[in-house]
N, C-alpha and C positions, 0 to 999 in steps of 0.2 A: 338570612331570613328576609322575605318580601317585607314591605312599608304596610306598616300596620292600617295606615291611612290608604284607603283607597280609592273613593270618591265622598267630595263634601257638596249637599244643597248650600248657598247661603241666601235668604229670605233677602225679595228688594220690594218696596214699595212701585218704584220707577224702573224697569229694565232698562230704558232708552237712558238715562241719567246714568245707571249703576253700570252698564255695559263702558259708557264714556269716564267714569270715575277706573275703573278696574285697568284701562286700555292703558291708559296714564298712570297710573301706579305702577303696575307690571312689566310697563314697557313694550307690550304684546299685544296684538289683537285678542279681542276677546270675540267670537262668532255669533250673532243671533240664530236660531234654529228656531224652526216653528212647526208644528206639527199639529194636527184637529187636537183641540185642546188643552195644547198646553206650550207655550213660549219659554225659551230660557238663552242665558246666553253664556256660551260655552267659554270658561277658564283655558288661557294656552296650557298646550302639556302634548306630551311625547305618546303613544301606543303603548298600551302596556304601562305606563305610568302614574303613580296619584292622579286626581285631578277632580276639576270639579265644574258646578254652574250657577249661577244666577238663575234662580226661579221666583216669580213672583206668586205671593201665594200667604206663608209663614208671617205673620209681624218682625219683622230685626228687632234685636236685639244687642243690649252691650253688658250682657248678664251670661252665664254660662262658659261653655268651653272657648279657651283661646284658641285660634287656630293662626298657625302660623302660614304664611305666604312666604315664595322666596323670592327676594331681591339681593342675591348672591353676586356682588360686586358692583353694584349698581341702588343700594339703601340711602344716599342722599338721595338721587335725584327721586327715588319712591318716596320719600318724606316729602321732599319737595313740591312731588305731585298732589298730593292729599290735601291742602287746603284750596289750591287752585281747583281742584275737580270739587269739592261741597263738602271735603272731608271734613276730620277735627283730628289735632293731636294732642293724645293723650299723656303719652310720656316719651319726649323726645328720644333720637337715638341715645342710647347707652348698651354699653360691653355686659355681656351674660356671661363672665368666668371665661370658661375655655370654649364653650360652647359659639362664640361667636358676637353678634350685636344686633340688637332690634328695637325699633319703634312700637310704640303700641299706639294703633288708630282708631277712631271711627271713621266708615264708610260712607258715602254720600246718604245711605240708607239710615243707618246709626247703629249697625252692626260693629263690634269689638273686634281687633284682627292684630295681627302683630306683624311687622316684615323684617325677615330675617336676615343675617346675611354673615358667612365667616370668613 
């Protein structure tokens, strides 16, 4: 069965701020793209694969769905990243059963996020 998740907006105040918050978290480049009306900046990911972007635009939020990010062998140094880039942490790492281990954050923005990792 394909990934039920296939691409996620997530709302930024700051692109420039939230692109430099995500880079550092992720470990990845995050891309700005621009286009007549509308700025975002693009989540690393594969073709064909989930993914997502930073649009400015929505209010953030730390209400609603969680969405989880992967940092799949690499969740300290993502934890790590998150107060240094504006973040906040919400509930330090901790083990999710069999499922694996994850952080739950806020983003420079004050969006809710979770980073995952088994």
């Amino acid at each position: 069965m394909a990934n039920q998740v296939v691409w996620v907006d997530i709302p930024v105040k700051d692109l420039d701020r939230a692109i430099k918050f995500y880079s550092a978290v992720l470990g990845g480049h995050v891309h700005k793209e621009e286009s007549p009306g509308i700025s975002m900046g693009v989540l690393p990911h594969q073709e064909g694969d989930a993914g997502g972007c930073l649009v400015k635009g929505e209010e953030p939020s730390a209400k609603g769905p969680l969405i989880y990010l992967n940092a799949n062998g690499r969740l300290d140094q993502a934890v790590a990243a998150v107060e240094a880039n504006g973040g906040k942490i919400v509930q330090p790492k901790h083990q999710i059963g069999p499922h694996g281990w994850r952080a739950i954050v806020l983003d420079s923005e004050g969006n809710r996020l979770a980073l995952h990792s088994e």
